[in-house]
PDB file of N, CA, C, O and CB in Angstrom:
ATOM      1  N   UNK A   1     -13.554 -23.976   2.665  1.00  0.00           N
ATOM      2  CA  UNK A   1     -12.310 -23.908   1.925  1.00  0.00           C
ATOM      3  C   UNK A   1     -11.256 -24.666   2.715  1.00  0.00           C
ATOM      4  O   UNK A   1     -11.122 -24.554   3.934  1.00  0.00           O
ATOM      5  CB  UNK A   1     -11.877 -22.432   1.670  1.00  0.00           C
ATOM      6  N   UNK A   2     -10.437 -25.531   1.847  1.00  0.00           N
ATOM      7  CA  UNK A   2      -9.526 -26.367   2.251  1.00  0.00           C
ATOM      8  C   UNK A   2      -8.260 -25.456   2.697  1.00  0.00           C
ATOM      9  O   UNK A   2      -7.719 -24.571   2.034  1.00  0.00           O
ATOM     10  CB  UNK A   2      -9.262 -27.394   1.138  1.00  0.00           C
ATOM     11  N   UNK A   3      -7.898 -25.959   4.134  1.00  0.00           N
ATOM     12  CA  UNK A   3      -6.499 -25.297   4.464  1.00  0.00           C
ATOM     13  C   UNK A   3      -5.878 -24.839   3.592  1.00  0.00           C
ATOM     14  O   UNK A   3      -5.686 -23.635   3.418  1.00  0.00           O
ATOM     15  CB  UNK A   3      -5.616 -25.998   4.989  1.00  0.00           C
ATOM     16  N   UNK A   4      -5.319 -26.081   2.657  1.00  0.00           N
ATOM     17  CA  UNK A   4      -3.940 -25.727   2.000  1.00  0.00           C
ATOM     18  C   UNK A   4      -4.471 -24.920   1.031  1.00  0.00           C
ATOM     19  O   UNK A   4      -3.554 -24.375   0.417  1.00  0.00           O
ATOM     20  CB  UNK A   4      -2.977 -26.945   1.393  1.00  0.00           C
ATOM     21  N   UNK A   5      -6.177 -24.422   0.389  1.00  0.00           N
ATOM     22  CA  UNK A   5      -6.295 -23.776  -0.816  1.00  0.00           C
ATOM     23  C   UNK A   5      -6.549 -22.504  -0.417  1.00  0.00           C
ATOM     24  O   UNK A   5      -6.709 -21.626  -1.264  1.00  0.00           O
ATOM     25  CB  UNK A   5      -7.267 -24.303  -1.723  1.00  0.00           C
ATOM     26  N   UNK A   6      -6.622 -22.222   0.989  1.00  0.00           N
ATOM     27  CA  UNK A   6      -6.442 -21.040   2.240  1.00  0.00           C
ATOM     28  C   UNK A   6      -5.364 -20.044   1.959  1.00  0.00           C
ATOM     29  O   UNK A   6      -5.353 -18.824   1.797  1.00  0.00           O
ATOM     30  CB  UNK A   6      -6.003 -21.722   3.740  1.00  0.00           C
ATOM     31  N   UNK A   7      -4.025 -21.447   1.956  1.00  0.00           N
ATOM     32  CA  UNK A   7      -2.693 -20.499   2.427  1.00  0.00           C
ATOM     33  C   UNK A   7      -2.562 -20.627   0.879  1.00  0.00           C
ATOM     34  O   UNK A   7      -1.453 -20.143   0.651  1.00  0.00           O
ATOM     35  CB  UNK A   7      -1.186 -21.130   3.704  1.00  0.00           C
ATOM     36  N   UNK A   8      -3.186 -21.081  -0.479  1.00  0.00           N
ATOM     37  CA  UNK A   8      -2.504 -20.542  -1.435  1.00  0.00           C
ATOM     38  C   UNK A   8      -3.135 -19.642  -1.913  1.00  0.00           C
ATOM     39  O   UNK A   8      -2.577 -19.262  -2.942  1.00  0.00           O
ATOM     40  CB  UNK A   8      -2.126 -21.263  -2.275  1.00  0.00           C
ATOM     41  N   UNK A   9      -4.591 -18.746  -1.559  1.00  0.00           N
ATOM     42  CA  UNK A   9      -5.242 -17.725  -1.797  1.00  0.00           C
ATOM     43  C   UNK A   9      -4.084 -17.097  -1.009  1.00  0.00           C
ATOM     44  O   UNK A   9      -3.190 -16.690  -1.751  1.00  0.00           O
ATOM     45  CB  UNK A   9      -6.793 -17.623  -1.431  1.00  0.00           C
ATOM     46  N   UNK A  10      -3.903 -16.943   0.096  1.00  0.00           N
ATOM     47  CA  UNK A  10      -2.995 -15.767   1.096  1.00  0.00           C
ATOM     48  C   UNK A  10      -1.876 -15.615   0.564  1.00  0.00           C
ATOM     49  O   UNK A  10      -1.497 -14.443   0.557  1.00  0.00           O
ATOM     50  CB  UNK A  10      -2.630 -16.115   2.638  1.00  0.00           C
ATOM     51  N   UNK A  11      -0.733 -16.849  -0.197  1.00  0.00           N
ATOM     52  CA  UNK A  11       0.545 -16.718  -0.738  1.00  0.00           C
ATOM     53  C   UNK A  11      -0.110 -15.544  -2.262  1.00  0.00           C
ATOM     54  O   UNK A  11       0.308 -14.392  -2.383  1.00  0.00           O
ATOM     55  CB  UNK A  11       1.371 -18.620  -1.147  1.00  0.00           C
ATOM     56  N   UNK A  12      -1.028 -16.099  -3.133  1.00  0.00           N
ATOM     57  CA  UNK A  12      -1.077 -15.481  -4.579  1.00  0.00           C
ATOM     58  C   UNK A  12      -1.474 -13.812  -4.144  1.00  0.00           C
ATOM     59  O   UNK A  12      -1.001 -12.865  -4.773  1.00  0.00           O
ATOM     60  CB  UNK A  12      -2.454 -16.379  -5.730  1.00  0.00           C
ATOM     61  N   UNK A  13      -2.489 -13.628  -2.877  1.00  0.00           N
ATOM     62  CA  UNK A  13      -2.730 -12.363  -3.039  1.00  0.00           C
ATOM     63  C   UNK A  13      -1.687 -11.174  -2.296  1.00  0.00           C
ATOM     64  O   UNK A  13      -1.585  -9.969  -2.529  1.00  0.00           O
ATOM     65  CB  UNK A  13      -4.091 -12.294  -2.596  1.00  0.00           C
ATOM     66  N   UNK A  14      -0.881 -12.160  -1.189  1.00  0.00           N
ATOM     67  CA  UNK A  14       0.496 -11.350  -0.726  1.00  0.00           C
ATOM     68  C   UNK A  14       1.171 -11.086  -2.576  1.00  0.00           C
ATOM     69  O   UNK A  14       1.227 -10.014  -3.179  1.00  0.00           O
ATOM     70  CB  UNK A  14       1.859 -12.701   0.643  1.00  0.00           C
ATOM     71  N   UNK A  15       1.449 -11.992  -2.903  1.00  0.00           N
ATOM     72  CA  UNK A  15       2.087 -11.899  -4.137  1.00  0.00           C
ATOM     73  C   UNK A  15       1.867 -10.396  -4.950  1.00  0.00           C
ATOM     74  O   UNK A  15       2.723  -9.560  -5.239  1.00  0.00           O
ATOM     75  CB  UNK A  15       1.532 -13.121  -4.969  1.00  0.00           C
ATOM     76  N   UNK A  16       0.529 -10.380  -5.180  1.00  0.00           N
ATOM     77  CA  UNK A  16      -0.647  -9.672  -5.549  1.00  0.00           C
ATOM     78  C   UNK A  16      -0.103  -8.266  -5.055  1.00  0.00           C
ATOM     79  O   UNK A  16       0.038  -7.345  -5.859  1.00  0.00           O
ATOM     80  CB  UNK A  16      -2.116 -10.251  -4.837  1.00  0.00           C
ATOM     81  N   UNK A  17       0.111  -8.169  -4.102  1.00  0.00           N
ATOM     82  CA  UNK A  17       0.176  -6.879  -3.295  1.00  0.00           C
ATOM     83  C   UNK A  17       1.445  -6.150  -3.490  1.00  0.00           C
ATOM     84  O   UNK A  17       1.576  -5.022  -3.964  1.00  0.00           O
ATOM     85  CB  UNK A  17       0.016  -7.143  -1.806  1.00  0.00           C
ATOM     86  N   UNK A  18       2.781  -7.317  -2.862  1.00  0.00           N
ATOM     87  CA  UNK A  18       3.700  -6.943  -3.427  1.00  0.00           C
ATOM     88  C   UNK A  18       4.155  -6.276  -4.857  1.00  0.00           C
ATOM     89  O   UNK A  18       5.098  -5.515  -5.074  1.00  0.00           O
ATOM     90  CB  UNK A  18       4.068  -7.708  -3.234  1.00  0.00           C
ATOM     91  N   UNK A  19       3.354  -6.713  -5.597  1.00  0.00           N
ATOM     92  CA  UNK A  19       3.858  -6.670  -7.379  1.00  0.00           C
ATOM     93  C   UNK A  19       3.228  -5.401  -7.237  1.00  0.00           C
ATOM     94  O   UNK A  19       3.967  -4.611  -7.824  1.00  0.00           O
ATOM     95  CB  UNK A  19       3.164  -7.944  -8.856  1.00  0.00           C
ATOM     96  N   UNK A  20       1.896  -4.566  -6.596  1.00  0.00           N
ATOM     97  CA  UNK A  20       1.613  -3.453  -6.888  1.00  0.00           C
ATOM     98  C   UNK A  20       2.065  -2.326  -5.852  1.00  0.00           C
ATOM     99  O   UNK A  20       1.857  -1.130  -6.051  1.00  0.00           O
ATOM    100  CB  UNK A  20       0.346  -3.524  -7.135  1.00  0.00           C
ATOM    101  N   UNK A  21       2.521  -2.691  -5.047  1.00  0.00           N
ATOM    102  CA  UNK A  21       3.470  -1.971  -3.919  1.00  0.00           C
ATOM    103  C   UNK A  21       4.721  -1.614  -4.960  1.00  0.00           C
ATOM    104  O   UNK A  21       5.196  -0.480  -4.917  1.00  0.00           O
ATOM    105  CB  UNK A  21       4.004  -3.152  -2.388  1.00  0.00           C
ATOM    106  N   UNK A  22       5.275  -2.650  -5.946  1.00  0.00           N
ATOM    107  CA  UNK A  22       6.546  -1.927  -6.279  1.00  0.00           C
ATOM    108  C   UNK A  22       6.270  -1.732  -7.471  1.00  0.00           C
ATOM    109  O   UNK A  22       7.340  -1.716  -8.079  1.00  0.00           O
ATOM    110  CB  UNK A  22       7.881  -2.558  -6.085  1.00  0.00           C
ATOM    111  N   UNK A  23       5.117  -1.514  -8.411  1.00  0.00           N
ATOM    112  CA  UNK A  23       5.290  -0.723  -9.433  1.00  0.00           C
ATOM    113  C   UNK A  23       5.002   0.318  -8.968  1.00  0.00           C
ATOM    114  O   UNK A  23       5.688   1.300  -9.254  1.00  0.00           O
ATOM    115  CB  UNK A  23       4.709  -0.960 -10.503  1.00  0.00           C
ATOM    116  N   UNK A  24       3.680   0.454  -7.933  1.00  0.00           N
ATOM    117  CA  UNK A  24       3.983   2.260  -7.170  1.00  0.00           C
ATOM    118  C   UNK A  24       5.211   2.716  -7.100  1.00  0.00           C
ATOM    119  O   UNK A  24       5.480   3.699  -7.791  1.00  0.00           O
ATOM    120  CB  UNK A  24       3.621   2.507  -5.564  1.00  0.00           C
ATOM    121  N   UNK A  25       6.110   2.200  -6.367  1.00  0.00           N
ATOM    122  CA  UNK A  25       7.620   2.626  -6.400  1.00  0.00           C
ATOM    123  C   UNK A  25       8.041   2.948  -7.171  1.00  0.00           C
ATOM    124  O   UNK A  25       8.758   3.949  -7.191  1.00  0.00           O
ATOM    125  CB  UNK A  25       8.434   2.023  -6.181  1.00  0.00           C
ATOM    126  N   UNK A  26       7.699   2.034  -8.408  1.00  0.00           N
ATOM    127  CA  UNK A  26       8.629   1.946  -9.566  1.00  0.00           C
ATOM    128  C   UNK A  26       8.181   3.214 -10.104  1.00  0.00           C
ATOM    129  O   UNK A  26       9.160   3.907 -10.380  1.00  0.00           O
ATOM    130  CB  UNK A  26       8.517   0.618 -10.597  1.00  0.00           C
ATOM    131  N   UNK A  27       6.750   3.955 -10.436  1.00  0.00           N
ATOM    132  CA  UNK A  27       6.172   4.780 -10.675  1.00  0.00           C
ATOM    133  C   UNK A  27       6.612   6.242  -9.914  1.00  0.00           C
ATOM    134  O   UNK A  27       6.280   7.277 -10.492  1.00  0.00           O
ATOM    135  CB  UNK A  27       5.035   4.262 -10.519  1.00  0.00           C
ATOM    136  N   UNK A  28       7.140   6.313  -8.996  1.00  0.00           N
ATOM    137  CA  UNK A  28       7.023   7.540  -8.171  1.00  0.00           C
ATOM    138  C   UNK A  28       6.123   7.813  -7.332  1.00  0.00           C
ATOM    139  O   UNK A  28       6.143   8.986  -6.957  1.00  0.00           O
ATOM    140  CB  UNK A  28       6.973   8.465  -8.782  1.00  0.00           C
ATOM    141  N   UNK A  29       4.962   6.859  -6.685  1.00  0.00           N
ATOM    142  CA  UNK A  29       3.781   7.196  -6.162  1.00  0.00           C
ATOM    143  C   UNK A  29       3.961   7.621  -5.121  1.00  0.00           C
ATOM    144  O   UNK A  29       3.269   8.408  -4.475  1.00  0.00           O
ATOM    145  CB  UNK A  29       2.937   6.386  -6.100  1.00  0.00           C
ATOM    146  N   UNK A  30       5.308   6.929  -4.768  1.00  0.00           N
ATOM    147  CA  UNK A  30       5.763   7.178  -3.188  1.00  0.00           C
ATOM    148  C   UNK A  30       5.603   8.485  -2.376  1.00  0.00           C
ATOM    149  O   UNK A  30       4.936   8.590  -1.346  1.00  0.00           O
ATOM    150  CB  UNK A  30       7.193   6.975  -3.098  1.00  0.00           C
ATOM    151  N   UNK A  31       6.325   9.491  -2.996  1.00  0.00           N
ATOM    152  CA  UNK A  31       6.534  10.643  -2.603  1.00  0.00           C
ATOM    153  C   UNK A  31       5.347  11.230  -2.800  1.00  0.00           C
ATOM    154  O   UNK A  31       5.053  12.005  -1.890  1.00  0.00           O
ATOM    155  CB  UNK A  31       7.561  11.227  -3.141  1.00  0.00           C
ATOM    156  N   UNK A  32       4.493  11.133  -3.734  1.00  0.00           N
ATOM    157  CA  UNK A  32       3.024  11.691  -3.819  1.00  0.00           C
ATOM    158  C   UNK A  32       2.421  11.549  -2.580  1.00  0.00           C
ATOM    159  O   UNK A  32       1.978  12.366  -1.772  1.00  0.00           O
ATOM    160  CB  UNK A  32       2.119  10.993  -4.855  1.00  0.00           C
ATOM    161  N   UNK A  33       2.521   9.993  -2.605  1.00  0.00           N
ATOM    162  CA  UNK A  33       1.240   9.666  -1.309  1.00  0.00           C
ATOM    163  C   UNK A  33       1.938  10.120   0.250  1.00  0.00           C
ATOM    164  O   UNK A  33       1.334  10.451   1.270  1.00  0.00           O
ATOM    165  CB  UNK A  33       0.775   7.544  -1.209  1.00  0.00           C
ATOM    166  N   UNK A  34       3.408  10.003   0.023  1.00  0.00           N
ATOM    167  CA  UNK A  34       3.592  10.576   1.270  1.00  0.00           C
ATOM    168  C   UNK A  34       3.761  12.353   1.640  1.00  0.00           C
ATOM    169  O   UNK A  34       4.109  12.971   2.646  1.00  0.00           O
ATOM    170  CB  UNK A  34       4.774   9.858   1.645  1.00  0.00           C
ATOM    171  N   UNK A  35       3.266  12.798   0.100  1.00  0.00           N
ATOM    172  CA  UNK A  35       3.414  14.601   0.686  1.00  0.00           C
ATOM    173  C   UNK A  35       1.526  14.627   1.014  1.00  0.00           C
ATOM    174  O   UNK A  35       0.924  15.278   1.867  1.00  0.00           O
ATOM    175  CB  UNK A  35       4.183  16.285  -1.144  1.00  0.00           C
ATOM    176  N   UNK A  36       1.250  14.143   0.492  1.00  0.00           N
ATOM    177  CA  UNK A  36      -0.268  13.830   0.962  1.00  0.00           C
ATOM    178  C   UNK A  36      -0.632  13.354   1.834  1.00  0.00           C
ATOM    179  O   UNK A  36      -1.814  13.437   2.170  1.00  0.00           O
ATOM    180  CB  UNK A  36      -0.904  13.238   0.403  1.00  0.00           C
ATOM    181  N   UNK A  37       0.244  12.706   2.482  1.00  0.00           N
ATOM    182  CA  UNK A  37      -0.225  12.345   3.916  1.00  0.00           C
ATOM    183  C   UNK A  37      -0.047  13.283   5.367  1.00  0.00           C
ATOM    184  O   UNK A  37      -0.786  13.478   6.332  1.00  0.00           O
ATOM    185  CB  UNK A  37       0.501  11.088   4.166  1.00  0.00           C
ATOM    186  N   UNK A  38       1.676  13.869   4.893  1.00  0.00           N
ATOM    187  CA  UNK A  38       2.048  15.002   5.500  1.00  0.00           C
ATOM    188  C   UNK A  38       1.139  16.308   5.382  1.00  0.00           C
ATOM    189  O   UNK A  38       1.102  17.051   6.363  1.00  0.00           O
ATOM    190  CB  UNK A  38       3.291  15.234   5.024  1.00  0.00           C
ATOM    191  N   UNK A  39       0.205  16.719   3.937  1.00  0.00           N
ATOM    192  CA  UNK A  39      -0.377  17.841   4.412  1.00  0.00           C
ATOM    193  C   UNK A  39      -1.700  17.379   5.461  1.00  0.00           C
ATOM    194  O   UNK A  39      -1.897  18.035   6.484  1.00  0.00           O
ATOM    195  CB  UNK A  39      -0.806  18.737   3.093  1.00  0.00           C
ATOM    196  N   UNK A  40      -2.530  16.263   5.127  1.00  0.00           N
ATOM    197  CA  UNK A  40      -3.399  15.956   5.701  1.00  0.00           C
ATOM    198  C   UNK A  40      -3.068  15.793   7.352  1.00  0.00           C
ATOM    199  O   UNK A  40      -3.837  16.220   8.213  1.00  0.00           O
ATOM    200  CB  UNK A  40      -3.830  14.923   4.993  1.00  0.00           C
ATOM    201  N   UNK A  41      -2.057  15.246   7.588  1.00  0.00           N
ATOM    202  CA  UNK A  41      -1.964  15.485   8.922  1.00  0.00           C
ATOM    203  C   UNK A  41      -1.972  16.629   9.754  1.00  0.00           C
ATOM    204  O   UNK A  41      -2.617  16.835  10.783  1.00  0.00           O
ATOM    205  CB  UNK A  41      -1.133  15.054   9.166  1.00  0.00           C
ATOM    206  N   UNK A  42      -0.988  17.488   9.028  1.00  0.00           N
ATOM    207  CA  UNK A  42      -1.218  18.871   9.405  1.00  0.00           C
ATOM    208  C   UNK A  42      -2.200  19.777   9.574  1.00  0.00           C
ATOM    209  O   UNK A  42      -2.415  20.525  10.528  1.00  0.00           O
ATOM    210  CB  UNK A  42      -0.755  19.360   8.857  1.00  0.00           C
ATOM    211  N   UNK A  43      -2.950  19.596   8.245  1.00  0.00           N
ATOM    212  CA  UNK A  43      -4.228  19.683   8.617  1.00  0.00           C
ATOM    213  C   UNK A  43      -5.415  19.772   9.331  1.00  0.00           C
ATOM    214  O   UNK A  43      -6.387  20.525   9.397  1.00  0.00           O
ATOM    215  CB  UNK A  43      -4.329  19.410   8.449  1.00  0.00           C
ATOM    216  N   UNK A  44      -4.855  18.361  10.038  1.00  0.00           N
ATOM    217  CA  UNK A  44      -5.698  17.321  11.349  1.00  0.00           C
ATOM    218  C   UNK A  44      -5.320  18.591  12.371  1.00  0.00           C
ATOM    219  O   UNK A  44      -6.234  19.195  12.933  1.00  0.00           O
ATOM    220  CB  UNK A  44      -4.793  15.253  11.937  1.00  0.00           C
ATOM    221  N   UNK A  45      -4.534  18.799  12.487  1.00  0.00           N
ATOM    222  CA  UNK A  45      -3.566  18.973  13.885  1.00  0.00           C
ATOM    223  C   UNK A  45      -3.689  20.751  13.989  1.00  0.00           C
ATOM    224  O   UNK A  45      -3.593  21.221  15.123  1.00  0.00           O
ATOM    225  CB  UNK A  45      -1.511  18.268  13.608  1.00  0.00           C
ATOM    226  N   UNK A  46      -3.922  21.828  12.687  1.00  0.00           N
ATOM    227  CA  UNK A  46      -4.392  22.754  12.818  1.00  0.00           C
ATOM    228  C   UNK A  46      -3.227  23.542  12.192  1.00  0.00           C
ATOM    229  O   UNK A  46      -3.501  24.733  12.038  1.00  0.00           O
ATOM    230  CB  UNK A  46      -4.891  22.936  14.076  1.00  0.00           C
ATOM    231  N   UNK A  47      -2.312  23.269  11.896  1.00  0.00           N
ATOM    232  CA  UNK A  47      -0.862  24.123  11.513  1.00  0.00           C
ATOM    233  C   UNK A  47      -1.301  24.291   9.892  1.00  0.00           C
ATOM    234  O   UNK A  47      -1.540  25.487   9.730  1.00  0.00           O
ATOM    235  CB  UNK A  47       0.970  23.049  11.812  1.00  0.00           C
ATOM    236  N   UNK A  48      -1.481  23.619   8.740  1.00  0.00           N
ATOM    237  CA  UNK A  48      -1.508  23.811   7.138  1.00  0.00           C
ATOM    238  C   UNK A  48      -2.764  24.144   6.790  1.00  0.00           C
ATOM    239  O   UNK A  48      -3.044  24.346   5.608  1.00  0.00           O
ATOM    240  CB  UNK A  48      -1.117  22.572   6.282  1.00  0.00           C
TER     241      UNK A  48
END
């Protein structure tokens, strides 16, 4: 694969990522995935 058709796979799929990073946002996923991360840690650690 040609350099430049390299960095335009890496530009379209950053792209890619971004656009579904902020419809999560846009969605509310945020706070989901982060009370889910908070119990799981706790979890880990022996307190929840």
């Amino acid at each position: 694969m040609g350099c430049g058709k390299k960095a335009a796979a890496q530009v379209v799929l950053l792209m890619a990522g971004a656009a579904m990073l902020c419809f999560g946002v846009w969605r509310g996923e945020a706070a989901t995935v982060l009370s889910k991360a908070i119990k799981l840690c706790l979890e880990c650690v022996g307190i929840g």
